[in-house]
LOGU-908186 format. One record per atom (N, C-alpha, C, O, CB): x, z, y. Coordinates in steps of 0.2 Angstrom, whole numbers, plus 5000, padded with zeros to 4 digits. Last residue first. Glycine has a CB too. Example, Ala and Ser with C-alpha at 12.3 -4.5 7.8 and 13.67 -1.06 7.14 Angstrom:
% LOGU-908186
506450354989/506850364995/506450395000/506750405006/507050294997/506650394972/506250394978/506650394984/507150424983/505750454978/
***
This chain:
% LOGU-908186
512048965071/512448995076/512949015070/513449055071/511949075082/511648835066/512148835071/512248895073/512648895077/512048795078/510648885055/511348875052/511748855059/512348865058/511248805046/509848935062/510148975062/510548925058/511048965056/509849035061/509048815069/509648875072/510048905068/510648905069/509248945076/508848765056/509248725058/509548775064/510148795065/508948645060/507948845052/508548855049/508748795053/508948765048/508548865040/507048845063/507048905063/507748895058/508148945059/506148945061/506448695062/506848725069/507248795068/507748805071/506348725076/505848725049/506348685052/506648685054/507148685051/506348655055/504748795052/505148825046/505748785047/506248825047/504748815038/504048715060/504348755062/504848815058/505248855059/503848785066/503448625050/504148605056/504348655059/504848645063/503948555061/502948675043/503448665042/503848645045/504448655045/503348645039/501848735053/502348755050/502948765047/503348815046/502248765049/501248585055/501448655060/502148695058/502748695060/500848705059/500848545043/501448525047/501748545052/502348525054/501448485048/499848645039/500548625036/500848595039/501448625039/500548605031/498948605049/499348675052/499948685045/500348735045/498648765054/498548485048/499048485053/499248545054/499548565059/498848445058/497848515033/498648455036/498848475040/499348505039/498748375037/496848615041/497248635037/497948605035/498448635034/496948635032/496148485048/496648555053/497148575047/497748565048/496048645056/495848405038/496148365042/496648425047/497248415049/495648305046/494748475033/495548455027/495948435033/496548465032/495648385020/494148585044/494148525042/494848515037/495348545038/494048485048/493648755043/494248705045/494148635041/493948635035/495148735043/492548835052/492848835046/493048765049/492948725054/492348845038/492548985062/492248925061/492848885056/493448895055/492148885071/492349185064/492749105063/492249045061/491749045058/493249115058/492349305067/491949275068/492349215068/492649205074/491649305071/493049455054/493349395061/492749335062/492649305056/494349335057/493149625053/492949535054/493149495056/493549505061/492449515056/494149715044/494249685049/493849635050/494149585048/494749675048/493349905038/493649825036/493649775044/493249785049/492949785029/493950055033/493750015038/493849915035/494349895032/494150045045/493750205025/493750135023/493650095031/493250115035/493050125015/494450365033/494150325031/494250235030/494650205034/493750335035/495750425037/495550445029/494850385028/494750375022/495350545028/496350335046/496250405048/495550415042/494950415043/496050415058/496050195039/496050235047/495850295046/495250305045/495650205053/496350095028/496050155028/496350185036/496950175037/496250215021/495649925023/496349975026/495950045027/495350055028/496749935035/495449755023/495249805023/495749855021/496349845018/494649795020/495549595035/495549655030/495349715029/494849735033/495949685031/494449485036/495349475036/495649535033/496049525029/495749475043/492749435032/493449495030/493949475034/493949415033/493649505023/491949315043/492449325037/492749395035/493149405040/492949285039/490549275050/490949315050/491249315041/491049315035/490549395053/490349095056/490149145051/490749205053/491349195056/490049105041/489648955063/489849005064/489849055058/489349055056/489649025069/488648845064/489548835062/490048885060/490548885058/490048805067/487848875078/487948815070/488748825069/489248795072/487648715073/487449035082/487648975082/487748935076/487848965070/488148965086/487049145077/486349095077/486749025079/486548975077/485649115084/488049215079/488249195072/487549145072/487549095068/488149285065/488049255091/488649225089/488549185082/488949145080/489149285089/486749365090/486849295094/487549235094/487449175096/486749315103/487349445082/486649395080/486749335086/486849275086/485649445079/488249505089/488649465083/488049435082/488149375081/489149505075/487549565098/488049555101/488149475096/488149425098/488549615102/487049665090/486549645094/487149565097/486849515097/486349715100/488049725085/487849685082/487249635083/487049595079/487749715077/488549815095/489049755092/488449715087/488549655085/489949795086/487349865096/487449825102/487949765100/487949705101/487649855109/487349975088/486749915090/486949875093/486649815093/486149945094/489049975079/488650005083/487949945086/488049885087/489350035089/489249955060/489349945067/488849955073/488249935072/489649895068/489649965043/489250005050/489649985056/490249995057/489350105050/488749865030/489649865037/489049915042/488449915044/490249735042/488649875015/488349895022/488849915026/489349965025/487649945023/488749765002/488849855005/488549835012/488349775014/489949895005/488349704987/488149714994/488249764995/488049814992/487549694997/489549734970/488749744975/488849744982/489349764984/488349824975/490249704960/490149654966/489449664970/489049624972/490049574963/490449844951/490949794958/490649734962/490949724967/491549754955/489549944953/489249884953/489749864956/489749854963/488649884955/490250124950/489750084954/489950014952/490550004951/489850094962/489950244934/490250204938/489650144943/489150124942/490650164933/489150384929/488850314933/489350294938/489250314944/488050324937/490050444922/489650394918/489450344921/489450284919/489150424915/491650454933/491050484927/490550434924/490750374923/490650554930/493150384933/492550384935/492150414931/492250414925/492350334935/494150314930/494350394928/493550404929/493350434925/495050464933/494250184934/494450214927/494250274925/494150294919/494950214926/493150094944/494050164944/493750184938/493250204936/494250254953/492949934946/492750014945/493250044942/493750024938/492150024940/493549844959/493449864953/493149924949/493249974952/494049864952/492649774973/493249814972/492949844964/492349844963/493449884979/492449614979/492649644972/492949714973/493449714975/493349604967/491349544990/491549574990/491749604982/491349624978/491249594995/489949484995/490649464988/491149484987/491549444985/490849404987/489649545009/489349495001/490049504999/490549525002/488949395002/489049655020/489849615015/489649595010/489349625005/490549675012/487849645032/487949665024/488749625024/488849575027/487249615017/487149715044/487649675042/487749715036/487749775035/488149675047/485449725050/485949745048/486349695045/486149645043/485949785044/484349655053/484649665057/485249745058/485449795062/484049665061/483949555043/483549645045/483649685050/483249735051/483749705041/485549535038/484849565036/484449615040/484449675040/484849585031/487049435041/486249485045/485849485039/485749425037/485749445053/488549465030/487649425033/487249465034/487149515030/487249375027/490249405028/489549455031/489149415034/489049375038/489749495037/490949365012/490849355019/490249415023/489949465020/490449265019/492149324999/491849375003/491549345012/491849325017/492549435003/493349284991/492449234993/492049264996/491449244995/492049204988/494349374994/494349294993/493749244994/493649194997/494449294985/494649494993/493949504998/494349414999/494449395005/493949575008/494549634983/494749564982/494249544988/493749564988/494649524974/495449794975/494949744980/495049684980/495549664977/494949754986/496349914972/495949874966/495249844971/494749874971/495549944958/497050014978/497149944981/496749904975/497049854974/497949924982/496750164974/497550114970/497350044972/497550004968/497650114959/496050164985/496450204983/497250194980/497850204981/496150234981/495050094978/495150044985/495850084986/496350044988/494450064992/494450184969/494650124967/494850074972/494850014970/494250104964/494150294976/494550294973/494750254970/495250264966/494550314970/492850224980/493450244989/494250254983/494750224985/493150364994/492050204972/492450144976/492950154979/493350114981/492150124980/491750334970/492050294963/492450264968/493050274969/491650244957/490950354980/491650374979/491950354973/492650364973/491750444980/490150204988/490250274985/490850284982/491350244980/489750284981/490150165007/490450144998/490250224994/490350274996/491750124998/490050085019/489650115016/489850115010/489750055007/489050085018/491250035033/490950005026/490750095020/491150135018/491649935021/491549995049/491450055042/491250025039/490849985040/491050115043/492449885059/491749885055/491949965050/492549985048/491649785049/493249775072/493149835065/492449865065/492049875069/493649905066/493449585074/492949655075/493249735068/493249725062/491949625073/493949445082/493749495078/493549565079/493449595085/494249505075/493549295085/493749345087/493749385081/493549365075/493349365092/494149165079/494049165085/494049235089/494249235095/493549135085/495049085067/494749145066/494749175076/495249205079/495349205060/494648945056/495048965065/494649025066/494049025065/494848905073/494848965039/494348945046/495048935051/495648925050/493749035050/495748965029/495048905028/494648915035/494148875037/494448935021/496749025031/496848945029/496348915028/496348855027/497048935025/496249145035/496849125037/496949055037/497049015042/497349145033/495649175020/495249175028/495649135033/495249085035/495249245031/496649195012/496349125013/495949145017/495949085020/495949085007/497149325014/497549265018/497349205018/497549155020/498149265017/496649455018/496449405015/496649345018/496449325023/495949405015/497549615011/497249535013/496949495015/497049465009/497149515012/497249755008/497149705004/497049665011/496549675016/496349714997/497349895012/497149895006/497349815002/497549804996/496449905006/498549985025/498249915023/498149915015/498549935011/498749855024/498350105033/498450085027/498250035026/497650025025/498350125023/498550145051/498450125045/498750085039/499250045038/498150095046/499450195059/499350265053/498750225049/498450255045/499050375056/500350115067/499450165070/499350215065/499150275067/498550105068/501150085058/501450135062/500750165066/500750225069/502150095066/500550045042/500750045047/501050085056/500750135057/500350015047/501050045025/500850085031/501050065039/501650065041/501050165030/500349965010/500849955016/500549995022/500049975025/500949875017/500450004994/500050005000/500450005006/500950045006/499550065000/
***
């Protein structure tokens, strides 16, 4: 688990987010888990790969979301691929329904991590990438993977 110098704990990733939108803004969120989950998030057993967030109701749900069921657990382990409930304040979400009514628009995970002993996860309200962005941010890269050993083989 990788600590950051805020005194978050990073759980998990998601670096195909990264490569399949343009991630425009972001947001922190609480997420609703029972404690089987919290101890299976603990030893980092998550997966937020095909994971997204959807208004109902006028709540926000995390869909597809994996975290694994913890081993040591008593009889009634929890449902790894159940809808949890992201807690955020009326107005951030007052705020995200009018962002997300646009056409194209969806909230993604980028992470999830522990702040100050609670689960928090990262949104990012992003718009998805055509094959044609995804080529040109490999060639971005590479070319800048480029420039970056041709310095350093001159100095």
């Amino acid at each position: 688990m990788v600590v950051f110098a805020n005194g978050e704990k990073l759980i998990v990733d998601n670096r195909r987010a990264r490569h399949d939108y343009h991630l425009l803004q972001r947001f922190e969120a609480g997420l609703a888990l029972h404690g089987s989950e919290v101890k299976s998030l603990r030893q980092g057993q998550a997966t937020l790969t095909r994971a997204f967030a959807e208004l109902r109701s006028g709540e926000l749900w995390l869909v597809g979301a994996h975290i694994a069921p913890y081993e040591q657990a008593s009889i009634g382990s929890h449902d790894p691929d159940r809808d949890r409930k992201l807690l955020l304040r009326r107005r951030e979400i007052d705020s995200l329904t009018g962002d997300l009514n646009e056409k194209g628009l969806t909230l993604v995970p980028t992470r999830l991590y522990f702040k100050a002993g609670r689960v928090k996860v990262e949104l990012a309200l992003a718009r998805g990438k055509t094959g044609r962005d995804k080529r040109d941010d490999l060639a971005k890269r590479d070319a800048k993977r480029e420039i970056e050993r041709e310095l350093k083989a001159r100095r």
